[in-house]
N, C-alpha and C positions, 0 to 999 in steps of 0.2 A: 504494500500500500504506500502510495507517495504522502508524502510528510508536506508540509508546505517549505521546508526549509531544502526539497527536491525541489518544490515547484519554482524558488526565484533561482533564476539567474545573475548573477554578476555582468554585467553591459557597461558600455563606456561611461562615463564622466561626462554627461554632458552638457554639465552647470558649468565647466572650464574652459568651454572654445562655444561659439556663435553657433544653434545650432543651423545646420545648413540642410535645403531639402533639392530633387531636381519631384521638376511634378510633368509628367505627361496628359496637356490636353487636346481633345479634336478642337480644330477652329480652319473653319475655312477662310479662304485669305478673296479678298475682290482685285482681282487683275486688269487692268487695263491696256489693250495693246493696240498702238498707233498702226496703222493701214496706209494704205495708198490711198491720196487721192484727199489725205487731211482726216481719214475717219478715226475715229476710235471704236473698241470693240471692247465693253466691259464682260467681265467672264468669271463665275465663280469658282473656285478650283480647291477641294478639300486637303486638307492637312493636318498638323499636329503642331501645336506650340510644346516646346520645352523651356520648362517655365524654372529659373536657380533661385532659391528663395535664402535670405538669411535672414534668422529670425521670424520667420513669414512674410517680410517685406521683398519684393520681387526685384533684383535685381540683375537680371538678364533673362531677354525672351529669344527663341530662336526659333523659325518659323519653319516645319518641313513637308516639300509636297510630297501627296503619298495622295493618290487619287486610285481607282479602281485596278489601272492598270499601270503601275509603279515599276517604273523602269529599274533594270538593276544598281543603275547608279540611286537613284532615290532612296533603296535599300540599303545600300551601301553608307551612303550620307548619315542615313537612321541608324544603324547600326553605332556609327562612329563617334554620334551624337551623345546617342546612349550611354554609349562605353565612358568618354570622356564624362557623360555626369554623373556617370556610379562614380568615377576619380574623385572626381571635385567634392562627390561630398564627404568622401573619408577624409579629405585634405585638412591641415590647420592651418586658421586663418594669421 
């Protein structure tokens, strides 16, 4: 039978350093793209923000396309995205 003294674990400290979060959200972005001829062509086009928060106050957004058919590079971007804000948030500030 677990004890409660099984159930806490020991976790970082983290009254010591700012804590720091990455947040993944959908947010489509509105595009506009100049034409021939002087037009413009607005166009909505789905994506992800990656949102670095310290303390909960937002302070870096990074906007990624990721539409139905996400080309490998788009993937690729996301992937790297990601990875760098697992980093970031182990980091100390």
């Amino acid at each position: 039978m677990a004890t409660d003294e099984d159930n806490h674990r020991e976790g970082p400290d983290i009254t010591a350093e700012p804590l720091r979060a990455a947040l993944l959200v959908p947010r489509s972005q509105r595009l506009l793209l100049d034409l021939d001829g002087g037009h413009t062509l607005a166009m909505v086009y789905p994506g992800l923000s990656l949102l670095r928060t310290v303390e909960g106050r937002v302070i870096e957004e990074l906007w990624l396309p990721q539409g139905e058919d996400a080309s490998d590079t788009d993937d690729e971007v996301l992937i790297a995205a990601l990875r760098d804000a697992v980093l970031w948030t182990a980091q100390k500030s």
